[in-house]
PDB file as gemmi writes it, atoms N, CA and C in Angstrom:
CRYST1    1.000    1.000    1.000  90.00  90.00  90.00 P 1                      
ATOM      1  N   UNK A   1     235.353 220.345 162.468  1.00  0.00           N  
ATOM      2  CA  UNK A   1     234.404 219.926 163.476  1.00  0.00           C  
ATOM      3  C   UNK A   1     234.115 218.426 163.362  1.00  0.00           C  
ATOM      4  N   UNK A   2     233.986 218.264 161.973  1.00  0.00           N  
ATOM      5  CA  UNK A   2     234.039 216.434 162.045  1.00  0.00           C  
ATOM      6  C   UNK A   2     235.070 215.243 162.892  1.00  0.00           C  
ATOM      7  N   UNK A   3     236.356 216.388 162.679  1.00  0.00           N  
ATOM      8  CA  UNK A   3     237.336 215.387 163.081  1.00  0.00           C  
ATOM      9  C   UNK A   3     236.875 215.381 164.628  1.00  0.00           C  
ATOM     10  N   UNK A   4     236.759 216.325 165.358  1.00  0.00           N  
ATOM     11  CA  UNK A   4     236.252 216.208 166.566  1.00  0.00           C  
ATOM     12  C   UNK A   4     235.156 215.543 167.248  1.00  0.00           C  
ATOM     13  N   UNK A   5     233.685 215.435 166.099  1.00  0.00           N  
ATOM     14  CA  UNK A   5     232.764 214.886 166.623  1.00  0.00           C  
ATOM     15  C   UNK A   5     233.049 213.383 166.344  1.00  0.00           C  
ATOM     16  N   UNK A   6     234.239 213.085 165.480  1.00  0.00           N  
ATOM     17  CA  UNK A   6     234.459 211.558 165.410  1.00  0.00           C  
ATOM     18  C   UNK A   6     235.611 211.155 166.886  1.00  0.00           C  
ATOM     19  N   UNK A   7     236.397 212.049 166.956  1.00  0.00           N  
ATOM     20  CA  UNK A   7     237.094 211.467 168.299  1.00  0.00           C  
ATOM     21  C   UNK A   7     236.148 211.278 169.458  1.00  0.00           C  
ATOM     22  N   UNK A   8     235.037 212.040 169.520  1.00  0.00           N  
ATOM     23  CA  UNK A   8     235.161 212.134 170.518  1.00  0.00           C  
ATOM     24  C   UNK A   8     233.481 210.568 170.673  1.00  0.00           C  
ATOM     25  N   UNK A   9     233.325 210.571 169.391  1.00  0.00           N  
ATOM     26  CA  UNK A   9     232.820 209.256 169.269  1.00  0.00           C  
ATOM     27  C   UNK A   9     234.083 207.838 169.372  1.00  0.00           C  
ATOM     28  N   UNK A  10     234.751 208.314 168.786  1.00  0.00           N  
ATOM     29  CA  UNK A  10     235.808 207.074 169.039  1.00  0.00           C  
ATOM     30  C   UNK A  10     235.836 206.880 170.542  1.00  0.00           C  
ATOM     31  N   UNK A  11     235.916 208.116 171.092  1.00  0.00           N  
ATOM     32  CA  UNK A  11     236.221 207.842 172.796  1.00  0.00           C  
ATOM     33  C   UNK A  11     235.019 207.081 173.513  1.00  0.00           C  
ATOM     34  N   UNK A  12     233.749 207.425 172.999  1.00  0.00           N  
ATOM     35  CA  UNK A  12     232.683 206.915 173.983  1.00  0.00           C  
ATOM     36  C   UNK A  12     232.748 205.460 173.484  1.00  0.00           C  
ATOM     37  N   UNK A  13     232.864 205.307 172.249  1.00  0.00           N  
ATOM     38  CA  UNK A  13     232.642 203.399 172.249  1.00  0.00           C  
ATOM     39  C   UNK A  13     234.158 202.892 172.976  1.00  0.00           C  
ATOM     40  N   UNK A  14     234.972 203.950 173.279  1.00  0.00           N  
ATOM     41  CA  UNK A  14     236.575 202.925 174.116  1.00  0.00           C  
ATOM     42  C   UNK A  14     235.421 203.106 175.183  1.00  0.00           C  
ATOM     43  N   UNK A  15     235.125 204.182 175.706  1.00  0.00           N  
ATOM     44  CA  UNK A  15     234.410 204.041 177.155  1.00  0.00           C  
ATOM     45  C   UNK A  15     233.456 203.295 177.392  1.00  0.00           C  
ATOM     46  N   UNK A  16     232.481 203.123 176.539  1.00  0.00           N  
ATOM     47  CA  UNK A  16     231.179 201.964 176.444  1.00  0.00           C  
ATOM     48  C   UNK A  16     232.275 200.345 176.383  1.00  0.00           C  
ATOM     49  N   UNK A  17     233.214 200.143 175.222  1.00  0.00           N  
ATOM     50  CA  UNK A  17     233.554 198.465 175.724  1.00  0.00           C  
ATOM     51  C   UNK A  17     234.523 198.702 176.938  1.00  0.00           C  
ATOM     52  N   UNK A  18     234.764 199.596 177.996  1.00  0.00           N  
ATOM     53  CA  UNK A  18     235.459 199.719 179.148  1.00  0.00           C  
ATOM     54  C   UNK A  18     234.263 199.101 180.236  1.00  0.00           C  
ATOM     55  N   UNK A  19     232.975 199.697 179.679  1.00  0.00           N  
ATOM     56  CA  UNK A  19     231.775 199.629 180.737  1.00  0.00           C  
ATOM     57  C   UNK A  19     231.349 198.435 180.695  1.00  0.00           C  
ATOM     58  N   UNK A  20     231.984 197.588 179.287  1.00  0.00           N  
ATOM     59  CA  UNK A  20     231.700 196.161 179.337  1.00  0.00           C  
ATOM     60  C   UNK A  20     232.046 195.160 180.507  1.00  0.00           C  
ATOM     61  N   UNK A  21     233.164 195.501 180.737  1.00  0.00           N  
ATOM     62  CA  UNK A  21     233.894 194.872 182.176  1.00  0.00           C  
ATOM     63  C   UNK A  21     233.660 195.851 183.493  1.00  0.00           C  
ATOM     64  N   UNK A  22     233.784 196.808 183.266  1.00  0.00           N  
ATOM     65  CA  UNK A  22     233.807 197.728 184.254  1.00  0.00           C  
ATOM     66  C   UNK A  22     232.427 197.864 185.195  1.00  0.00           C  
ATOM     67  N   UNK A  23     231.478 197.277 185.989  1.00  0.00           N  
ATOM     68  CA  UNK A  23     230.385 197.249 186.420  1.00  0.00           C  
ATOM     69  C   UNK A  23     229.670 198.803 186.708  1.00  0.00           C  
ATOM     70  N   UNK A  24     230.603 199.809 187.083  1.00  0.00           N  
ATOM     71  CA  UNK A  24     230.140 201.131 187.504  1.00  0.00           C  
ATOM     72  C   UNK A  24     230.500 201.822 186.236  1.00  0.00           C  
ATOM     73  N   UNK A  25     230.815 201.386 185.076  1.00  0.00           N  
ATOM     74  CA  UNK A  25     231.370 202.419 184.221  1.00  0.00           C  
ATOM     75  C   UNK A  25     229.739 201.947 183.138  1.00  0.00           C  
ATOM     76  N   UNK A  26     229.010 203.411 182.924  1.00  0.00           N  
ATOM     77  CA  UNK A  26     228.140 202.770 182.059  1.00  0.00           C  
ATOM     78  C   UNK A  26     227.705 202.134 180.475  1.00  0.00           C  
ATOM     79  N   UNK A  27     227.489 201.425 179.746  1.00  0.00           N  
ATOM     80  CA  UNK A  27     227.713 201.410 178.350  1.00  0.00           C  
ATOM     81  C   UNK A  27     227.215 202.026 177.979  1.00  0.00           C  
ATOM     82  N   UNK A  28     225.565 201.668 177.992  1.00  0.00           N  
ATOM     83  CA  UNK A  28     224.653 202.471 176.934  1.00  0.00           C  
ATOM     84  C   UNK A  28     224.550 203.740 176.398  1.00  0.00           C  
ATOM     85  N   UNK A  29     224.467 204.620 178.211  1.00  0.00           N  
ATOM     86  CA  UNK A  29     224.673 206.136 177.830  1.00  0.00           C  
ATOM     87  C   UNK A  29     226.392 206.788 176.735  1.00  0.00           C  
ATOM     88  N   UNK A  30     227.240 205.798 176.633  1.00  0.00           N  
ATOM     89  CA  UNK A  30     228.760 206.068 175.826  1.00  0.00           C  
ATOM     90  C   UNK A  30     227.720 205.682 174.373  1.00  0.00           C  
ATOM     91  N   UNK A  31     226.991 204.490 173.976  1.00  0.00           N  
ATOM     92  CA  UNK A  31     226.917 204.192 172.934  1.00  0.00           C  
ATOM     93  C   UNK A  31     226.077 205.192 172.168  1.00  0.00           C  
ATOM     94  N   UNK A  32     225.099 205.539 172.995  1.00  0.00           N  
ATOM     95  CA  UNK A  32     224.102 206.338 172.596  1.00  0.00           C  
ATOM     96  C   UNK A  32     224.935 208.371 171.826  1.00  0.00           C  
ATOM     97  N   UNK A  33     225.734 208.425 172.912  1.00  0.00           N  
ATOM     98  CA  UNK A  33     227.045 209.689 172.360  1.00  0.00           C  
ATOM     99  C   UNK A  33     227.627 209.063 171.596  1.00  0.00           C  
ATOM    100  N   UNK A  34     227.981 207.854 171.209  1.00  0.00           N  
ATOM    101  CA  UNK A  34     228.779 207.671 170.391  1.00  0.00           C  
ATOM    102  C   UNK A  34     228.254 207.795 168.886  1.00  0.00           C  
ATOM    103  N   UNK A  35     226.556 207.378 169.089  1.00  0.00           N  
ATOM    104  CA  UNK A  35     226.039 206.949 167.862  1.00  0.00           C  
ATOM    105  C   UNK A  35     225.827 208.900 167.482  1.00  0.00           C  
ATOM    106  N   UNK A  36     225.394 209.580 168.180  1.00  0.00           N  
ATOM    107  CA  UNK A  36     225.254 211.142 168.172  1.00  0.00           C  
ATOM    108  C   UNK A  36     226.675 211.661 167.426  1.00  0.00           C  
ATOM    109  N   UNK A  37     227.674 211.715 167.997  1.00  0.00           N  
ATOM    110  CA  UNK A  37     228.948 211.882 167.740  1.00  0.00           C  
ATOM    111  C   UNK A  37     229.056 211.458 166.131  1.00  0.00           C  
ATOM    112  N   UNK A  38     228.791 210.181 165.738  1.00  0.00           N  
ATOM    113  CA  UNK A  38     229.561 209.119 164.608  1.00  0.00           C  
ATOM    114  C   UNK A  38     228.206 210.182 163.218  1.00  0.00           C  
ATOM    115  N   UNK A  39     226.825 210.361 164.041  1.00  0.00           N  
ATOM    116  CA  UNK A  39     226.054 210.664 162.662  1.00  0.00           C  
ATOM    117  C   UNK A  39     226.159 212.164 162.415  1.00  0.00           C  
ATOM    118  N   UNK A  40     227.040 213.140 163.303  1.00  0.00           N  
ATOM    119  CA  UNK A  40     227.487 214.320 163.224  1.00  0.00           C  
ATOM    120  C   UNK A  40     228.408 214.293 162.455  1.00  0.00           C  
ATOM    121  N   UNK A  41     229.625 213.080 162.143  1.00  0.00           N  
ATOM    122  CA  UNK A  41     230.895 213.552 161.792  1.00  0.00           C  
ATOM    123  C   UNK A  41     231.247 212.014 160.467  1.00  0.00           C  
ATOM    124  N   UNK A  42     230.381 211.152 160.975  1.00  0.00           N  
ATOM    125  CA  UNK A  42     231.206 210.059 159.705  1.00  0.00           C  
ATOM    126  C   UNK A  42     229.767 208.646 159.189  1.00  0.00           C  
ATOM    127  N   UNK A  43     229.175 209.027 158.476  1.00  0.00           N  
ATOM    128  CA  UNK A  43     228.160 207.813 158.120  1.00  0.00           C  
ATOM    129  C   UNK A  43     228.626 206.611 158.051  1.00  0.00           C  
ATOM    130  N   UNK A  44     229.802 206.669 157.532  1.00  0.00           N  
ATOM    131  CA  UNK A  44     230.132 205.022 157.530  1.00  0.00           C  
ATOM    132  C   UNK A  44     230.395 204.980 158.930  1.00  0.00           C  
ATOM    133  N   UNK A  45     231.062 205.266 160.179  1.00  0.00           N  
ATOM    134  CA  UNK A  45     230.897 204.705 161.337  1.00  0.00           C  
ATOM    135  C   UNK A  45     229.929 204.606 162.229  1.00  0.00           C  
ATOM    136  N   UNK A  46     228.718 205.802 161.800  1.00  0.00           N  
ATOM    137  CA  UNK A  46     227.532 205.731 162.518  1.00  0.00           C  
ATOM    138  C   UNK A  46     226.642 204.071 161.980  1.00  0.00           C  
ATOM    139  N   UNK A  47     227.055 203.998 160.867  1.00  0.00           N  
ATOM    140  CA  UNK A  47     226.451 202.909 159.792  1.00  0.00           C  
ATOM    141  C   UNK A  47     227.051 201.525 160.836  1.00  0.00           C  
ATOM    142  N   UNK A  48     228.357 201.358 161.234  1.00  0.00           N  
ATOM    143  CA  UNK A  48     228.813 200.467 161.510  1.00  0.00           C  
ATOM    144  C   UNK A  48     228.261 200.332 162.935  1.00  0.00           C  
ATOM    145  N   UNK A  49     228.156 201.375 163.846  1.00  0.00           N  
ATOM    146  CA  UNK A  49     227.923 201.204 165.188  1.00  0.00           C  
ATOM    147  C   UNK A  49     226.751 200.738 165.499  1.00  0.00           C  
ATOM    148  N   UNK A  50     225.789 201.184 164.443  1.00  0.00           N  
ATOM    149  CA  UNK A  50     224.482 200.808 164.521  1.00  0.00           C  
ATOM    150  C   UNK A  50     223.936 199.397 164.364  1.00  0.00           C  
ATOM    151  N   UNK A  51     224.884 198.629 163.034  1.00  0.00           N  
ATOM    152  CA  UNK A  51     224.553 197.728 162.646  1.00  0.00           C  
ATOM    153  C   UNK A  51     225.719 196.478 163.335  1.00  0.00           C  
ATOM    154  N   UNK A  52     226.563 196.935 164.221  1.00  0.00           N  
ATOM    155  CA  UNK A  52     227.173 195.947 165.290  1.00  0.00           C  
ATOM    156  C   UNK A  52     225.924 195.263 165.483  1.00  0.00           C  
ATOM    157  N   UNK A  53     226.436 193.925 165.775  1.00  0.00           N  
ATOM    158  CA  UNK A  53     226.012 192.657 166.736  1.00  0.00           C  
ATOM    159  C   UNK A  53     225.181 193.286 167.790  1.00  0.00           C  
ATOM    160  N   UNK A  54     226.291 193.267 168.826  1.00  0.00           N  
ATOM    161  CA  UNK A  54     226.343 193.782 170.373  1.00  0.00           C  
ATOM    162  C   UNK A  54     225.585 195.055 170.517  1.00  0.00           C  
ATOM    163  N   UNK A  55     226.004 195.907 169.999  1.00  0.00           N  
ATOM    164  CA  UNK A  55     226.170 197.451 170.280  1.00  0.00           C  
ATOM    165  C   UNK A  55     224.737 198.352 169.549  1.00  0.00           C  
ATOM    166  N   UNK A  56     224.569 197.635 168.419  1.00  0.00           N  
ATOM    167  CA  UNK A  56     223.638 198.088 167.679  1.00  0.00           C  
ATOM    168  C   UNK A  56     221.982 198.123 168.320  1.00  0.00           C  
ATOM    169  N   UNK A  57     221.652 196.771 168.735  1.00  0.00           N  
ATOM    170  CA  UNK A  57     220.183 196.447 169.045  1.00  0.00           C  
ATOM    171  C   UNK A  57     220.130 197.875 170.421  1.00  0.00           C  
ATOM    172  N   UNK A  58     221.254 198.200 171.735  1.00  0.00           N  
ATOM    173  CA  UNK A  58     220.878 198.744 172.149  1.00  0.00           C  
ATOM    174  C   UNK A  58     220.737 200.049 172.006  1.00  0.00           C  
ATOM    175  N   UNK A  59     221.495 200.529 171.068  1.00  0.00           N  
ATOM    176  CA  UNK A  59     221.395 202.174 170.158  1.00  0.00           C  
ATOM    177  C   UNK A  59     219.626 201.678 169.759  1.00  0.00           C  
ATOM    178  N   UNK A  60     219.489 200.921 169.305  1.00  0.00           N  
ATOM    179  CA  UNK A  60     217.411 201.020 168.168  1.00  0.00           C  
ATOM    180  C   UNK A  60     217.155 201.082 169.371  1.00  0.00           C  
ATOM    181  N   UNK A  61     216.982 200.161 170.086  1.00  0.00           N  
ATOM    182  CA  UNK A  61     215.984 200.172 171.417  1.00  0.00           C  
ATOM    183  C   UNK A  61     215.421 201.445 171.767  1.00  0.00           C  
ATOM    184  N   UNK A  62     216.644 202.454 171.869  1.00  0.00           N  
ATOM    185  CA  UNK A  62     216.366 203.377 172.437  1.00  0.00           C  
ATOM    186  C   UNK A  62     216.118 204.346 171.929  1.00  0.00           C  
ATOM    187  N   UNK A  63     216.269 204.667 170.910  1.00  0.00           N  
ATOM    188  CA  UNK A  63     216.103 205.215 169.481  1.00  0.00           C  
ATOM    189  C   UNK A  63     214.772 205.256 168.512  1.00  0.00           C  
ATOM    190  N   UNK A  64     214.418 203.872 169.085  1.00  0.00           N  
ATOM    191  CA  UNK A  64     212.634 203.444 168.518  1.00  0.00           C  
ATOM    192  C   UNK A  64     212.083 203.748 169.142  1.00  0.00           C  
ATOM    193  N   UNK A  65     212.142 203.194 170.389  1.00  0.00           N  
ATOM    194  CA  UNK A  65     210.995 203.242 172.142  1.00  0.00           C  
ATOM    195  C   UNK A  65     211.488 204.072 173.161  1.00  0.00           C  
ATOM    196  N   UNK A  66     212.599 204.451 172.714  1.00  0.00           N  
ATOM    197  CA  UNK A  66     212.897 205.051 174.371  1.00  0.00           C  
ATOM    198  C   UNK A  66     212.809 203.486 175.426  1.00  0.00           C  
ATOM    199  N   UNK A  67     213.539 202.718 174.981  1.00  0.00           N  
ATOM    200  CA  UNK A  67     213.310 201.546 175.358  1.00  0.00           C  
ATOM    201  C   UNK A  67     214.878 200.582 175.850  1.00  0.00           C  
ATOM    202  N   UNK A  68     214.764 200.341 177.360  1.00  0.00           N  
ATOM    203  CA  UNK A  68     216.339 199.718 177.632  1.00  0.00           C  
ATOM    204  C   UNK A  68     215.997 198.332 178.165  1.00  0.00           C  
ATOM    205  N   UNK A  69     216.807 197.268 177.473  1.00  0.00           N  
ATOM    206  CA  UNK A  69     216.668 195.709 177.994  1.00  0.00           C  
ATOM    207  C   UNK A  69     216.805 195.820 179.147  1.00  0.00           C  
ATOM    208  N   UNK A  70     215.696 194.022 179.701  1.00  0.00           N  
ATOM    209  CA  UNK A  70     215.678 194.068 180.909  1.00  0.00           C  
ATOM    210  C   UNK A  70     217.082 193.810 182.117  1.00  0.00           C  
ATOM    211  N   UNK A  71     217.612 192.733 180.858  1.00  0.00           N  
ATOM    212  CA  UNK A  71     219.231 192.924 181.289  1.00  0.00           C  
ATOM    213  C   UNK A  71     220.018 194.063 181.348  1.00  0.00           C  
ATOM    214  N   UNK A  72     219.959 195.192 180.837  1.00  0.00           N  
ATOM    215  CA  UNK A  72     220.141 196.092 180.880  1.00  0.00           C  
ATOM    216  C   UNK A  72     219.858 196.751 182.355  1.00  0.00           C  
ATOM    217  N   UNK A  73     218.861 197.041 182.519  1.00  0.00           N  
ATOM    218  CA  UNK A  73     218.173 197.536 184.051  1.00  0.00           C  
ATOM    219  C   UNK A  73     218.611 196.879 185.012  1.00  0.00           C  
ATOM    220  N   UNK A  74     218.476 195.217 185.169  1.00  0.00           N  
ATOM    221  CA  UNK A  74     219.364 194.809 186.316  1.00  0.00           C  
ATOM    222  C   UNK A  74     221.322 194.977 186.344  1.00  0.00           C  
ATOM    223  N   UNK A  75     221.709 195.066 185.479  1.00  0.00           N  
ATOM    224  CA  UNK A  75     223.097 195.464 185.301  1.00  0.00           C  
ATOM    225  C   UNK A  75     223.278 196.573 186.269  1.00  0.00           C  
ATOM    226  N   UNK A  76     222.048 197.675 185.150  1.00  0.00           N  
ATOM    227  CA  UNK A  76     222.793 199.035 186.335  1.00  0.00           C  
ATOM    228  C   UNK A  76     221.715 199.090 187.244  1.00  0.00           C  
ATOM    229  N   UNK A  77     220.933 198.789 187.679  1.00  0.00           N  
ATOM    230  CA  UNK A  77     220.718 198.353 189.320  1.00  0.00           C  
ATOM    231  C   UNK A  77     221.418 198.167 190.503  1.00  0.00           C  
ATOM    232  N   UNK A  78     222.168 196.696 190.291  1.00  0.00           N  
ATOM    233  CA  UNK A  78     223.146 196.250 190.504  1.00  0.00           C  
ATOM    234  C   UNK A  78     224.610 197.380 190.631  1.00  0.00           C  
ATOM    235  N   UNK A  79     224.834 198.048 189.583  1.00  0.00           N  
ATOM    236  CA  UNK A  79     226.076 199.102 189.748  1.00  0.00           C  
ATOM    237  C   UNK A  79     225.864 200.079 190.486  1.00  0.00           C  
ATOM    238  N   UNK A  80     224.344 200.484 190.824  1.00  0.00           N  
ATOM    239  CA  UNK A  80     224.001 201.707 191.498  1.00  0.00           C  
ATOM    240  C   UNK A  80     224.055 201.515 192.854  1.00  0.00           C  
ATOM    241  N   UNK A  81     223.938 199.924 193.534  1.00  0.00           N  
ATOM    242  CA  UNK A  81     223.982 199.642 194.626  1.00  0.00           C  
ATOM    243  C   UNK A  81     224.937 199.164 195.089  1.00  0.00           C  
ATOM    244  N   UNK A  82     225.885 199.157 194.277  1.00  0.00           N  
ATOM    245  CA  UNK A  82     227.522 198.875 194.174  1.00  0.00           C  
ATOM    246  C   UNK A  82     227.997 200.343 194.926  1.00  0.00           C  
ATOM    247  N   UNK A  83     227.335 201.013 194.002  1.00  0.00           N  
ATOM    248  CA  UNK A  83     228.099 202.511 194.375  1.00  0.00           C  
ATOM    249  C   UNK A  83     228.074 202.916 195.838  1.00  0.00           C  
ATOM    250  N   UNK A  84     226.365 202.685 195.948  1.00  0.00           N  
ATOM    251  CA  UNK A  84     225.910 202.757 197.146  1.00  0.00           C  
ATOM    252  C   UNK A  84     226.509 202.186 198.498  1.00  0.00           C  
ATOM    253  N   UNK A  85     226.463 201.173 198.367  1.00  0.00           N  
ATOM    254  CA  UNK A  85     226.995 200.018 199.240  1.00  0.00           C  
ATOM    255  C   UNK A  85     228.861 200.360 199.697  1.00  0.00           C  
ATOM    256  N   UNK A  86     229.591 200.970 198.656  1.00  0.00           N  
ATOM    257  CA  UNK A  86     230.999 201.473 198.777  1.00  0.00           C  
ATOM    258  C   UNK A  86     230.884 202.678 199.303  1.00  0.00           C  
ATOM    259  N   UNK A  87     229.985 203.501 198.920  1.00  0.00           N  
ATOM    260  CA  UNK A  87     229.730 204.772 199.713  1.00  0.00           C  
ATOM    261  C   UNK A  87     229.530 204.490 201.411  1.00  0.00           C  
ATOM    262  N   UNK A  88     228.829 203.814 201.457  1.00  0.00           N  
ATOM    263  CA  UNK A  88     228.404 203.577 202.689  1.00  0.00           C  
ATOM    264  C   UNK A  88     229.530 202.699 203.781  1.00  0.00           C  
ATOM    265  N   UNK A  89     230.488 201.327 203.369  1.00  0.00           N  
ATOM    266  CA  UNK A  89     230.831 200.997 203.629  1.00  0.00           C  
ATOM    267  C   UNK A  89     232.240 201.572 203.754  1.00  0.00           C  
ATOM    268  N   UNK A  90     232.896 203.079 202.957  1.00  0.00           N  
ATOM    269  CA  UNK A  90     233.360 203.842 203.374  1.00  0.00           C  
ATOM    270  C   UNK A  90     233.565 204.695 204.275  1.00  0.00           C  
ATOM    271  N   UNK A  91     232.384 204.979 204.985  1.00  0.00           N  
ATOM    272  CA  UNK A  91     232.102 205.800 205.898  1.00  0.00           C  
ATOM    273  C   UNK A  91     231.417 207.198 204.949  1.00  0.00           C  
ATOM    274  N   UNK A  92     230.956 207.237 204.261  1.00  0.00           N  
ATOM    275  CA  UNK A  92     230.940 208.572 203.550  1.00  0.00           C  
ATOM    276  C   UNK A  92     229.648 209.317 204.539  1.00  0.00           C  
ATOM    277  N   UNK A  93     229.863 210.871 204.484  1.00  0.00           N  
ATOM    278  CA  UNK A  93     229.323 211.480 205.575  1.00  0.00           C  
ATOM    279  C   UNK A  93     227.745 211.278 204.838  1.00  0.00           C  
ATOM    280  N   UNK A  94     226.554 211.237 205.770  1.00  0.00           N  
ATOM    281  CA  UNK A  94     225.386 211.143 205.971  1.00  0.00           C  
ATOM    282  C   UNK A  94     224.954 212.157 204.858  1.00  0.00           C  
ATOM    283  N   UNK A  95     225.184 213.350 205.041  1.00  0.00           N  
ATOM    284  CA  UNK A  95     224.942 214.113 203.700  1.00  0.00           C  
ATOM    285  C   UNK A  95     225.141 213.900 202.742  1.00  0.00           C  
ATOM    286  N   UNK A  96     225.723 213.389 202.352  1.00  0.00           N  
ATOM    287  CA  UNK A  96     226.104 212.548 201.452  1.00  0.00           C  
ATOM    288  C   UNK A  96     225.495 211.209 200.705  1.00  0.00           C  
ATOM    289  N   UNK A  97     225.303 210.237 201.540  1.00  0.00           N  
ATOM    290  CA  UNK A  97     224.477 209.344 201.045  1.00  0.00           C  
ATOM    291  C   UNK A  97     223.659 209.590 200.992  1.00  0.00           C  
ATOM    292  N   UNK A  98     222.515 210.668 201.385  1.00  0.00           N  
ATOM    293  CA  UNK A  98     221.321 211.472 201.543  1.00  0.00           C  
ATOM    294  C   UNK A  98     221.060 211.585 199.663  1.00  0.00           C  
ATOM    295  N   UNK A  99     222.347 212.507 199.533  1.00  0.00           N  
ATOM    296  CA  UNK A  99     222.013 212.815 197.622  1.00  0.00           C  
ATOM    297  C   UNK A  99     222.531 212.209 196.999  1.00  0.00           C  
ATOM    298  N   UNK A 100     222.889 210.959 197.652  1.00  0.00           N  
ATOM    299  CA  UNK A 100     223.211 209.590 196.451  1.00  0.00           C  
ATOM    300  C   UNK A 100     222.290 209.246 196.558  1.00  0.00           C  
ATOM    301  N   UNK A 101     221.341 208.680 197.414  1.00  0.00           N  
ATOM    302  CA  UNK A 101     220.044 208.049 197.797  1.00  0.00           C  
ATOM    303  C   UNK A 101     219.012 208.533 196.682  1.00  0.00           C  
ATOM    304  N   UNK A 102     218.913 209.956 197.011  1.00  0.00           N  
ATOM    305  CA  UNK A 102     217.981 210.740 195.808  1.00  0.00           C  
ATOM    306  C   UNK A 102     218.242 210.829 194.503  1.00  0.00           C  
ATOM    307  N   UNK A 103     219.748 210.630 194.332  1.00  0.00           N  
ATOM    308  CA  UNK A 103     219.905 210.829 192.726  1.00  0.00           C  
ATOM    309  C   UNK A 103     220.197 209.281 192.209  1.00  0.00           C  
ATOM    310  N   UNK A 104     220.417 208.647 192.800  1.00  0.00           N  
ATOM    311  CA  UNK A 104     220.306 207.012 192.332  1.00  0.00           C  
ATOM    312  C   UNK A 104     219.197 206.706 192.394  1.00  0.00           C  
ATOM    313  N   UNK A 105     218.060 207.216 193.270  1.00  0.00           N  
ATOM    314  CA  UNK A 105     216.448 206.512 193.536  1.00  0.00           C  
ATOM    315  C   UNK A 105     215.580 207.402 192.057  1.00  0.00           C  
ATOM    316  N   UNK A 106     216.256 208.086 191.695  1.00  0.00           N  
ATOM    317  CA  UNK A 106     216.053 209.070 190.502  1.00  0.00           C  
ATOM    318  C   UNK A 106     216.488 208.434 189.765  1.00  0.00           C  
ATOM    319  N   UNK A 107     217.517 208.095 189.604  1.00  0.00           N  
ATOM    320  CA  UNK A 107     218.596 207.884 187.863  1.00  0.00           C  
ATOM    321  C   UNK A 107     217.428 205.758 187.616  1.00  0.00           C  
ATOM    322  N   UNK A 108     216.885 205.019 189.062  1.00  0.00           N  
ATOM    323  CA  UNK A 108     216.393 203.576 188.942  1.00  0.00           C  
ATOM    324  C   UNK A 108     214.751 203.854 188.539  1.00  0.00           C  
ATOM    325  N   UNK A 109     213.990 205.132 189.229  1.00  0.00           N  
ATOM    326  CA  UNK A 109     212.926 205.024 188.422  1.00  0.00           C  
ATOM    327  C   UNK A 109     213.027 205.261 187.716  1.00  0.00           C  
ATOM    328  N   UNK A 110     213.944 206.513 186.868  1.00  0.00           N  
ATOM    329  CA  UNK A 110     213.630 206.673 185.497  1.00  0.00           C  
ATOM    330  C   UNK A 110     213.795 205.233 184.601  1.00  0.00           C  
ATOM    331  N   UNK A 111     215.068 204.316 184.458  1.00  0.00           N  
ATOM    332  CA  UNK A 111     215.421 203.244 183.971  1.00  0.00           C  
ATOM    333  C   UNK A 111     213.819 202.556 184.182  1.00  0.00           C  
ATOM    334  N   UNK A 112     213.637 201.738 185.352  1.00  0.00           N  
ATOM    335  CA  UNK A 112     212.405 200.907 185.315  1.00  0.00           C  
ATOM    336  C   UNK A 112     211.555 201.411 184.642  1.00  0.00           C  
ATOM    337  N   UNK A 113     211.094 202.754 184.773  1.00  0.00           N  
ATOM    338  CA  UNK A 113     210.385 202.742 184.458  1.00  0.00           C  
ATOM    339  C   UNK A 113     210.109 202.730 182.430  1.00  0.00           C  
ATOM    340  N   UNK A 114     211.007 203.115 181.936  1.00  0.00           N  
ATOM    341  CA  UNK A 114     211.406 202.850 180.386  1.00  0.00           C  
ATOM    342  C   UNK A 114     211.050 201.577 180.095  1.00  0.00           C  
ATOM    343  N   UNK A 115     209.970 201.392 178.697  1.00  0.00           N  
ATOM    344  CA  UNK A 115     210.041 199.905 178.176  1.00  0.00           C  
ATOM    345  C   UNK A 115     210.915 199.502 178.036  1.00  0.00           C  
ATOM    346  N   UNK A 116     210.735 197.849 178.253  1.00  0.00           N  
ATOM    347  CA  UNK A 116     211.228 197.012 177.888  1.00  0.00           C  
ATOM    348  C   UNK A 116     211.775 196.996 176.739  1.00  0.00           C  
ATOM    349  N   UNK A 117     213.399 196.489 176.403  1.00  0.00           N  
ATOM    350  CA  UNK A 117     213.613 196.451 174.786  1.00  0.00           C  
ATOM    351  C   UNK A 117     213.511 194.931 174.347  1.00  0.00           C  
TER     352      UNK A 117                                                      
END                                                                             
């Protein structure tokens, strides 16, 4: 079971530095499985992920406070209205943007509303 809860941590930090470039692909929620994943199956990599540069401060943030930077929030703001905006500029049927509307106007209060890290 270890070897598994470590792949499949290996996979979320490829997917979290994918989300680095990737504007719609998200980081935090990969880092946060990743850090879950790494303290299920290997201390020294949970040890390392945590205490990254980059990667680390936003695993505590959220971990201490339930807490996501403000850069953070405008990032995926920004990606949610990305989504939006392609949905729409697709033509996607009305029903449709209806429960993107609600589940993106859902997925931005919850974010805002989370402290500050």
């Amino acid at each position: 079971m270890r070897y598994l809860y470590a792949s499949l941590g290996l996979l979320c930090v490829g997917l979290a530095l994918l989300g680095i470039a990737l504007p719609l692909l998200p980081t935090v929620p990969f880092l946060l499985l990743a850090s879950f994943f790494f303290a299920k199956s290997s201390e020294r990599m949970h040890n390392w992920l945590i205490s990254h540069a980059i990667f680390g401060p936003m695993i505590l943030d959220w971990r201490e406070h339930g807490a996501i930077r403000p850069a953070a929030k405008k990032a995926a703001t920004a990606s949610v209205a990305a989504v939006f905006m392609i949905s729409f500029l697709f033509g996607a049927p009305s029903h449709v943007l209806v429960i993107q509307l609600v589940v993106l106007g859902g997925v931005m209060v919850f974010i805002w509303t989370r402290p500050n890290g």
